[in-house]
Backbone as CSV, one residue per row, in Angstrom:
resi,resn,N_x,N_y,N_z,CA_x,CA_y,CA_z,C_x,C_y,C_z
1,UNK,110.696,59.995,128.339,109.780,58.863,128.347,108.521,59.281,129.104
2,UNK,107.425,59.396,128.382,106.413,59.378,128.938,105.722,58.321,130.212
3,UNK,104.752,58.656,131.283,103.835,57.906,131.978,104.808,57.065,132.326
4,UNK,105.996,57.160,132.857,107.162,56.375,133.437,107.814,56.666,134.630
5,UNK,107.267,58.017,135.323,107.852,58.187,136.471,109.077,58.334,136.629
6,UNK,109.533,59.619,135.449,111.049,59.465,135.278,111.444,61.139,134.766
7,UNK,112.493,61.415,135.123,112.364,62.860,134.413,112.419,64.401,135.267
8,UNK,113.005,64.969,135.116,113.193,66.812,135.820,111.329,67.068,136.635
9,UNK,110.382,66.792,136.003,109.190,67.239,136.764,108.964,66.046,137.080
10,UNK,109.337,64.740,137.329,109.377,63.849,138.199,110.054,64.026,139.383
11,UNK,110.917,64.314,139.289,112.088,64.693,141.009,110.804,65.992,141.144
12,UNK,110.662,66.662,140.778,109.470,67.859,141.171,108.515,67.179,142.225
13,UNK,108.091,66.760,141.322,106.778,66.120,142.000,106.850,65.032,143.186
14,UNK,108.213,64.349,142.998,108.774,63.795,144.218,109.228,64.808,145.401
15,UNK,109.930,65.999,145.157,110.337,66.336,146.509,108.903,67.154,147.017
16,UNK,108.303,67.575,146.282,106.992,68.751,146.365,106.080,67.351,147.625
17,UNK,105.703,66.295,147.229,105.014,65.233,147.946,106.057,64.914,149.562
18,UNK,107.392,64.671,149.350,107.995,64.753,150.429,107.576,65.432,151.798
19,UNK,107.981,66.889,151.389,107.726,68.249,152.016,106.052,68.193,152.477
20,UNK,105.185,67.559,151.706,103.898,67.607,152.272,103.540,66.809,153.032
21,UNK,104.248,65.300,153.092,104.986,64.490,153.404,104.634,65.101,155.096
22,UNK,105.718,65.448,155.307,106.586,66.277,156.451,106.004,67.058,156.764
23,UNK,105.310,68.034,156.527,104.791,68.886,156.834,103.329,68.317,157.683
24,UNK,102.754,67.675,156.784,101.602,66.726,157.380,102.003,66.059,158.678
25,UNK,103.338,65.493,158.859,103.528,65.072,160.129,103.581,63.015,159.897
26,UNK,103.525,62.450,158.279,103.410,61.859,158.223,104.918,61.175,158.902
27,UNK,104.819,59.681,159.160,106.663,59.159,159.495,106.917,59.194,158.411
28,UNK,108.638,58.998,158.072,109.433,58.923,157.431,110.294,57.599,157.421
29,UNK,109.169,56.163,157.240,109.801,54.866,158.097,110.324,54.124,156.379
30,UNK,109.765,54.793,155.488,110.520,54.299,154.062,109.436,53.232,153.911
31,UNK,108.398,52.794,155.004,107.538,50.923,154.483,106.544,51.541,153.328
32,UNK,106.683,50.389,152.613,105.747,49.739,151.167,104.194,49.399,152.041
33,UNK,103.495,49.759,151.299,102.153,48.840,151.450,102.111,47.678,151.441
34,UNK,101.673,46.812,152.479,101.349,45.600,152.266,100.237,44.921,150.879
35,UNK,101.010,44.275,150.419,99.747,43.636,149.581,99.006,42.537,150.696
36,UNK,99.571,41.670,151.049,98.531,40.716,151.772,97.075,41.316,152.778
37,UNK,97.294,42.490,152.497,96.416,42.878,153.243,95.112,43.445,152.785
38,UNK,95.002,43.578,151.698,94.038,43.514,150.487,93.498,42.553,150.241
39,UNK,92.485,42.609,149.946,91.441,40.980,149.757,90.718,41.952,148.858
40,UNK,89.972,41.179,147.538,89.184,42.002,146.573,87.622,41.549,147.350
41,UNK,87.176,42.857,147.188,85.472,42.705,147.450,84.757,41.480,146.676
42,UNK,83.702,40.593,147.239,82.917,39.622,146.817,81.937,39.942,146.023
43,UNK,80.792,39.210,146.110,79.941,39.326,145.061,78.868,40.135,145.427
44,UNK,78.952,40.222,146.742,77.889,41.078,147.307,77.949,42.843,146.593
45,UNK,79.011,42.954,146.700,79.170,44.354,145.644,78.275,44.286,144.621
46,UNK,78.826,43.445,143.500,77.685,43.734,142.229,76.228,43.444,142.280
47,UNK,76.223,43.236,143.649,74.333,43.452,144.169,74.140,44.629,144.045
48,UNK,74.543,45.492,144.339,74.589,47.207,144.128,73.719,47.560,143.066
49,UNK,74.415,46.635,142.040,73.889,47.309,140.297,72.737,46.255,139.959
């Protein structure tokens, strides 16, 4: 299955990120991103363009 995050070079690419993971020194605490903590940019942005 394609673009599914599933599959032999999926575990690849999972343990390869781990190890960099670790190596980087990042924790290993297992937490998700908060969504509530995201707010989408206002209107002042498309002042830009």
């Amino acid at each position: 299955k394609r673009q599914d995050g599933q599959g032999p070079y999926w575990d690849l690419i999972t343990q390869l990120f781990e190890l960099a993971k670790r190596k980087a020194g990042f924790p290993d605490d297992g937490m998700s991103p908060i969504s509530e903590t995201f707010c989408r940019p206002g209107q002042r942005q498309l002042s830009l363009f």
